[in-house]
N, C-alpha and C positions, 0 to 999 in steps of 0.2 A: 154376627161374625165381623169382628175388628178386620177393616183392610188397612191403613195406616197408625203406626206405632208411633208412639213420643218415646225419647233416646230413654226415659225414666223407664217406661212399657216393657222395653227391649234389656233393656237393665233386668230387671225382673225376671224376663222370659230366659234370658243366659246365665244368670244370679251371678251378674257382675255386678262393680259398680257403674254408676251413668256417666261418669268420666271414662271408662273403659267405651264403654260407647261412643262418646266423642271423639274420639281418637280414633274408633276405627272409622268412621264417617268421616273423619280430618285426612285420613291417610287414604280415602278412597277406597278403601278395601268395602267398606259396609254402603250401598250406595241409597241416595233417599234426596232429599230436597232442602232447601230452608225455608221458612216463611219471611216473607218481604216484609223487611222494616227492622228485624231481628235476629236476632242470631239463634232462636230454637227450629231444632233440625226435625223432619220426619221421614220415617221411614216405611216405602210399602209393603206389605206383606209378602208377595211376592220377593222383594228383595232380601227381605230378611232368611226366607223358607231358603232361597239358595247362598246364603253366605253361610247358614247353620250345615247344610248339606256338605258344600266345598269344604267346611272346616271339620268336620266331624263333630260335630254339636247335638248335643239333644236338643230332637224338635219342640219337646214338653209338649204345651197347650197347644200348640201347631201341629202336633202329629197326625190329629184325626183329617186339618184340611188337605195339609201336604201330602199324606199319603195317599194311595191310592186301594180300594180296598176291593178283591174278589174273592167269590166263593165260587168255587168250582164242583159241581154237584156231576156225579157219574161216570166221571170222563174216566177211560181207560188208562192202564198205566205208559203206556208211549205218547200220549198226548197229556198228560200231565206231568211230564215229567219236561217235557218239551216248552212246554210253558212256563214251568219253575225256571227254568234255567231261563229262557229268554226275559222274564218280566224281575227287573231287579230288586231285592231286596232293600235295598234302601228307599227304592220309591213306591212299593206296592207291598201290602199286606195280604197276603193270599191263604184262605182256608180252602179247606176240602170237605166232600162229604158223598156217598153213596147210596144214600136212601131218602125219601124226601121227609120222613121224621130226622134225619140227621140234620138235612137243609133249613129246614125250619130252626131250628136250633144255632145252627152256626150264623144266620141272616139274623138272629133275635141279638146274636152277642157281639156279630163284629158290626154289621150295619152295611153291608157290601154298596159299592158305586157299581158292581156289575157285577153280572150271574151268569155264568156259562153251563149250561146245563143240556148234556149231551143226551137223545132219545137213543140211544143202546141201550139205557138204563129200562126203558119200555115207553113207550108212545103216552099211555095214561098213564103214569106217574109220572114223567118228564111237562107233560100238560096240566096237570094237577099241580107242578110244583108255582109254572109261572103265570097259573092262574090264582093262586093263594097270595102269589110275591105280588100280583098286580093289585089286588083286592086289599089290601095292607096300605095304609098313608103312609105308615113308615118307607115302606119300598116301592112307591109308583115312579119314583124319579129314576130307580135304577136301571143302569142298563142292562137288557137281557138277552143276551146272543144263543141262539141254539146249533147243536150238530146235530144233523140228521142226515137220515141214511137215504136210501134210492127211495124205500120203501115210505117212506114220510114225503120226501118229495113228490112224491107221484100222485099222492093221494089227495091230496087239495085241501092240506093243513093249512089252517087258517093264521099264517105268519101275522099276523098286523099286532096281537099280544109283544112280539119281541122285537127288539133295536135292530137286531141283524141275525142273518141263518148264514151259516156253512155248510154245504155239502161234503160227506164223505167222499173219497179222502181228499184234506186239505192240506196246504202247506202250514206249517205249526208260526212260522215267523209271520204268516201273514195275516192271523187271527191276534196273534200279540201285538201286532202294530195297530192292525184296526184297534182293541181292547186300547191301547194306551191313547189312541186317539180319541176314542168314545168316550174313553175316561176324563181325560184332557180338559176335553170340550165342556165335560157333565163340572168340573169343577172349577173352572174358567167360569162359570155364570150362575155355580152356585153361593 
């Protein structure tokens, strides 16, 4: 994974020309560095992911870093609906799924940075799923938040499988912040 661009990169990536690059680097709008001694400019990834964002630009090749990617397995429709709205579309790629054949399936195609996967759906299929997600090299890195009920808490479920639990009922803004943060974090160092 490229974290610094040359103005030619970045050219490519916008399918401008690399003069269009220069100029927005010259005009400060696109912000990046120059190398000492010379006059070729570079730019960090980071910089570029939010100048394409601000501008309404397609991310291309940047999409999969820049975005953020959740699959939401079982969750009830007030709490998924609660979530769509607060996690935004331009920054987060969000699938759904209700069964853990369905999960498997949607975690194969999109590649999820996190797994929200609610036990209403039932204790052993909710356990199945993020012992399968764990089990997988594809998905050890991802983050896996559960909701659980009284009745899972009480019972001496073995948390250490997932990044974070929430107990029912929770506030829907305050699992989206955590998520964006967890996420944040997970992509910051990926």
């Amino acid at each position: 994974m490229r974290t610094i661009f040359t103005t030619g990169q970045v050219a490519k990536i916008c399918k401008v020309a690399p003069r269009t690059v220069s100029k927005w680097f010259d005009s400060g709008r696109l912000r990046g560095y120059r190398i000492p001694g010379s006059q070729d400019r570079r730019i960090p990834r980071e910089h570029l992911i939010r100048f394409l964002k601000e501008h309404g630009m397609p991310l291309g090749e940047l999409e999969d870093e820049a975005m953020g990617k959740l699959l939401l397995v079982g969750l009830d429709t007030t709490v998924r609906t609660a979530l769509l709205d607060l996690m935004p579309i331009e920054d987060y790629k969000i699938e759904t799924a209700n069964s853990g054949f369905e999960a498997g399936i949607q975690a194969e195609s999109l590649h999820p940075d996190c797994v929200v996967i609610d036990f209403g759906m039932g204790r052993h299929e909710a356990m199945l799923i993020a012992q399968n997600l764990r089990k997988n090299s594809d998905y050890q890195d991802a983050v896996l938040v559960a909701l659980l009920n009284d009745e899972d808490t009480a019972s001496g479920l073995d948390r250490s499988i997932f990044s974070e639990t929430f107990r029912k009922p929770f506030d829907a803004a305050l699992l989206a912040e955590r998520i964006r943060t967890l996420v944040g974090r997970k992509k910051q160092f990926a």
